[in-house]
C-alpha positions in Angstrom: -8.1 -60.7 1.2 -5.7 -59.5 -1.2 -6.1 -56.1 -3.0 -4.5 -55.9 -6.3 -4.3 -52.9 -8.4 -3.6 -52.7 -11.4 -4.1 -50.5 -14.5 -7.4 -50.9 -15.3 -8.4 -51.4 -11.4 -11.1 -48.1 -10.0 -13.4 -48.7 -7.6 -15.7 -46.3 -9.1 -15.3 -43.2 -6.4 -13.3 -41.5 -9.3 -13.5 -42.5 -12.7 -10.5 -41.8 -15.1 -10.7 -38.9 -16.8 -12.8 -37.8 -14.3 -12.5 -33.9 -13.8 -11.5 -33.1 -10.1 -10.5 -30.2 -8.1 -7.2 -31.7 -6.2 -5.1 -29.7 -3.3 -2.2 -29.0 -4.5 0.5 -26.2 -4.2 0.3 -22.9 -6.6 3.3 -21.5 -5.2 6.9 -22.8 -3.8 6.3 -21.0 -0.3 3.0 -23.1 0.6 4.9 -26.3 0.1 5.0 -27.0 3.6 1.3 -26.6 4.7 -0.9 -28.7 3.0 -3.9 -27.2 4.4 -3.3 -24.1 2.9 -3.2 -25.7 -0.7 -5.6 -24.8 -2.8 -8.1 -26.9 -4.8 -6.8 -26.6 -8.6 -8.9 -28.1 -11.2 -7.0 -31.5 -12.2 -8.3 -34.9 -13.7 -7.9 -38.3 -12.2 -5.4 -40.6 -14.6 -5.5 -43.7 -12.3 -6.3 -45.5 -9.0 -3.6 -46.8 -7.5 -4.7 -48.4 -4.4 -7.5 -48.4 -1.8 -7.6 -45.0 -1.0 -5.0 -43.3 -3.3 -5.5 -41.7 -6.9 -2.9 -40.6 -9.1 -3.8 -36.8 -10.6 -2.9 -34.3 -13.3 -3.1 -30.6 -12.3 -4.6 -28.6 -15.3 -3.4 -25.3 -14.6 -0.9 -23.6 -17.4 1.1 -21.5 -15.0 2.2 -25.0 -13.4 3.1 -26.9 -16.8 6.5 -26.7 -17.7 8.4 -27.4 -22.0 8.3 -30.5 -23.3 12.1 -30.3 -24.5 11.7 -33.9 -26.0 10.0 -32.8 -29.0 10.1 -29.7 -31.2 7.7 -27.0 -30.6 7.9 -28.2 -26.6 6.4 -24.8 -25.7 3.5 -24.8 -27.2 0.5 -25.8 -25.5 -0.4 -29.2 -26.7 3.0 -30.6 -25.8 3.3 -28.8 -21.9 3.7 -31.0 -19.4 1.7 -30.6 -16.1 2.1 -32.0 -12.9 1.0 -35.6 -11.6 0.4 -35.9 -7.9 -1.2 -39.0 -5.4 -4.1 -38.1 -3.7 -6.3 -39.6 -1.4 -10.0 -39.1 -1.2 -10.0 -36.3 0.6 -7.9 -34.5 -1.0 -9.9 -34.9 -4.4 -13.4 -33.3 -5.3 -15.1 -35.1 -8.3 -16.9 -31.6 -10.3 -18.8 -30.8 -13.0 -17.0 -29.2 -16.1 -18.7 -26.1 -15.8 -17.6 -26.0 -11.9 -13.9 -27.3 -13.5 -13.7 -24.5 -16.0 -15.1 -22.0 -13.6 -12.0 -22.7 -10.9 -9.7 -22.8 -14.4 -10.5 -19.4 -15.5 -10.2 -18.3 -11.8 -6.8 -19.6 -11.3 -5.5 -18.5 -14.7 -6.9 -14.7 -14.1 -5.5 -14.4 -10.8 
C-alpha cells in the first residue's frame, strides 16, 4: 500500500484549523528536554503523513515582526512558529479550554 499525502490529505484525528494544545518550548533553556515542554495552545495547519501534523503555536510572546510588509509589528502581521508533531504530542481542545491555556500563558 502506498500512502500519499498531500495537501488536502487528513485522516480526520485532527482537522485543519483544529485548535490544539501542542508541546512545544516557551523558553531557549528547555530546548533540550522535550518532556519538560509545555502544552501551548496552537492549531493544526496540515497533516503531513501518517502520524505527523504540521502546527502553529498561538502564543504572542513566541511570534516574532513580519519585516516583509509595513506595520510588521502589529499584531495581524506577527509571525508565530510552525512545528511537526506527532499524535502524541497534540491535544485536540475546546476553544474555551484553548483560550483558557492562552490567557494563562500570556499572564504568566
Amino acid at each position: 500500500m502506498i500512502n500519499e499525502y498531500y495537501p488536502d490529505y487528513n485522516d480526520g484525528r485532527f482537522p485543519e484549523d483544529t485548535p490544539v494544545l501542542v508541546r512545544y518550548p516557551l523558553r531557549d533553556d528547555e530546548n533540550d528536554d522535550r518532556d519538560s515542554w509545555p502544552w501551548l495552545p496552537g492549531a493544526v495547519l496540515a497533516q503531513c503523513g501518517p502520524d505527523e501534523w504540521r502546527v502553529v503555536v498561538e502564543v504572542p510572546a513566541l511570534a516574532i515582526p513580519d519585516l516583509s510588509v509595513p506595520d510588521g509589528d502589529a499584531p495581524e502581521n506577527l509571525l508565530y512558529p510552525t512545528c511537526f508533531r506527532d499524535a502524541s504530542e497534540i491535544r485536540a481542545v475546546n476553544m474555551h479550554v484553548w483560550q483558557r491555556v492562552r490567557n494563562e500563558v500570556d499572564h504568566g
